[in-house]
N, C-alpha and C positions, 0 to 999 in steps of 0.2 A: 719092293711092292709085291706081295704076296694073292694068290685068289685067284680066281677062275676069272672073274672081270678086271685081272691088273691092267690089258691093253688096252679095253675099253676107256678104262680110268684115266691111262695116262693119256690115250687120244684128246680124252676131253680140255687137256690143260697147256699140251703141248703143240706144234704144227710139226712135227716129223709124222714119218711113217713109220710105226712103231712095229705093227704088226705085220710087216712085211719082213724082219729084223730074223735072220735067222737065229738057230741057238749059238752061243758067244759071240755072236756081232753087237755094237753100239753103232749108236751116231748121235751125233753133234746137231741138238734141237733148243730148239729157244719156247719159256716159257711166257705168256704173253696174257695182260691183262685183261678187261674189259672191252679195252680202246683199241687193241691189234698193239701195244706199245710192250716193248720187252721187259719182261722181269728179270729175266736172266737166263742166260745160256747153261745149257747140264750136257751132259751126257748120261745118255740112255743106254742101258744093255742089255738084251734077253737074254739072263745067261743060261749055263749046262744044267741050271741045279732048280728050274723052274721058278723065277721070280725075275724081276725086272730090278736093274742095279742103278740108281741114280745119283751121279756126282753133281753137284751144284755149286758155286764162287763160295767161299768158306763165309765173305764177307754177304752175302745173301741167304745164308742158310735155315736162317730164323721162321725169314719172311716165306720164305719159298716151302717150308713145311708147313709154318701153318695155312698157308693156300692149298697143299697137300692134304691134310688134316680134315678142312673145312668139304672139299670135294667127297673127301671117302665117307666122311658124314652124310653127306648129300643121299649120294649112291646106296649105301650101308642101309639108308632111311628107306629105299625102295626096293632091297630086297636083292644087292647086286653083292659078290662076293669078295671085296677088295680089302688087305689089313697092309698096314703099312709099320718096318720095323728101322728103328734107327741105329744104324751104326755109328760104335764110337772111336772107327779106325781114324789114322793117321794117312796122311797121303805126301807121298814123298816123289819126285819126277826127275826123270835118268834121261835128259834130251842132249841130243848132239851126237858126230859123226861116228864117236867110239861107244855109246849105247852098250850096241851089241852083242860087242866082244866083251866087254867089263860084266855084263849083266850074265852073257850066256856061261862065265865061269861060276856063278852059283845059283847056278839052274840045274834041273835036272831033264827038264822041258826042253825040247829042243825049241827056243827062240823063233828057226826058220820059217815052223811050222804056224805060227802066229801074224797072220799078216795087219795091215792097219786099219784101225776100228775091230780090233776083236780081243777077247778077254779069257783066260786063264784062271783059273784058283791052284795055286802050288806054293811052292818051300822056297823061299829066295835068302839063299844064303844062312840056311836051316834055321831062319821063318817060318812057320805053318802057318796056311791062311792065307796068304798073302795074295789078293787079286791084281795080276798082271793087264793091264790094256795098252796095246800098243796104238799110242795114237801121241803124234809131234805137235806138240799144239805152239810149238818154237818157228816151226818150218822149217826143222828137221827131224831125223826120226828118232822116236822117244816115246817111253815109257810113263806111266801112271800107275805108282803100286801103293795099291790100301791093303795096309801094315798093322795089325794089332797095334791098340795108341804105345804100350807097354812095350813092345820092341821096336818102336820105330827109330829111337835113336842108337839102338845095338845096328840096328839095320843100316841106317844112314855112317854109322863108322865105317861099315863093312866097305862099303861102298865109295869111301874117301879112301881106303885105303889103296886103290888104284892110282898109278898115278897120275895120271890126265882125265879125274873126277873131281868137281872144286864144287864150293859150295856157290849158289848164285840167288842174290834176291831180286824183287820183283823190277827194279829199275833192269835189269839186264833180261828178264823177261819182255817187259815194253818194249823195249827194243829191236829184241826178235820177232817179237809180235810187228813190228811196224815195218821191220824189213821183208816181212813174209806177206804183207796185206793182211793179215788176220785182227777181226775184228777183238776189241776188250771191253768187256763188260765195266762200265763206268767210266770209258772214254771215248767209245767211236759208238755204243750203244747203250742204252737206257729207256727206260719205262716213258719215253717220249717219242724214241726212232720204232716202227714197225719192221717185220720183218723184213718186208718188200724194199723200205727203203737200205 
């Protein structure tokens, strides 16, 4: 989200505090309909590069832009400065206890200096581009990196090629998610539950 009223914009759609968000910080904000009922959870980023970085459930991403869309319309219509660009990266997630060490070998970024909730643009694994955010959405510590869609399965070898790197789908996510208390967008929350609750 691009413009001089990108934080205004997203205030209006989101209940985080956006604009409090330093530069490379995100956080973990729920977009919420009419009713106070969840659409779906993103994450928000102000990043280094002046624009506002929003990841949203892959399976929401339709809906949730065009609620994007329909707003910057709105705004756009009164004279406020907001353009919205979509990305057609890939996102690929490095969670659990050896993260770190696996990732910090093809970094060039010192890892340390990244703490959680905060976001990078760098080379992973001579990648360009590639946006780093450290945040465990497992309930361990772990990575989010959007990947040119065109290298993301170069990226994803790179990256199995460690050996206590394995591939895991969404049932062993749930999982984590349920051992960690962490809420899942179309099981413990939906356009039904408010935030509050």
């Amino acid at each position: 989200v691009y413009g001089r009223d990108r934080v205004r914009f997203m205030e209006s759609l989101v209940v985080g505090d956006i604009a409090e968000l330093k530069p490379g910080q995100g956080t973990l904000t729920l977009l919420t309909n009419e009713k106070g009922g969840i659409t779906d959870d993103l994450i928000v980023t102000n990043t280094l590069e002046d624009h506002l970085y929003v990841v949203s459930n892959a399976g929401c991403a339709d809906k949730d832009l065009a609620i994007f869309r329909g707003r910057a319309q709105e705004l756009q219509a009164t004279g406020s400065d907001v353009r919205l660009e979509v990305s057609d990266n890939a996102l690929l997630a490095l969670q659990g206890p050896s993260m770190a060490r696996v990732l910090q070998a093809g970094l060039s970024d010192d890892l340390a200096k990244l703490s959680f909730m905060n976001s990078i643009t760098t080379t992973v694994f001579g990648v360009p581009g590639c946006r780093v955010t450290r945040c465990g959405y497992t309930g361990e510590d772990g990575v989010e990196i959007s990947v040119p869609a065109g290298r993301a399965v170069e990226l994803a070898e790179r990256l199995l090629d460690a050996p206590d790197v394995w591939l895991a789908g969404l049932a062993a996510r749930d999982s984590l998610r349920l051992e960690a208390g962490l809420c899942l967008y179309g099981n413990d929350i939906d356009e039904t539950i408010t935030p509050a609750e």
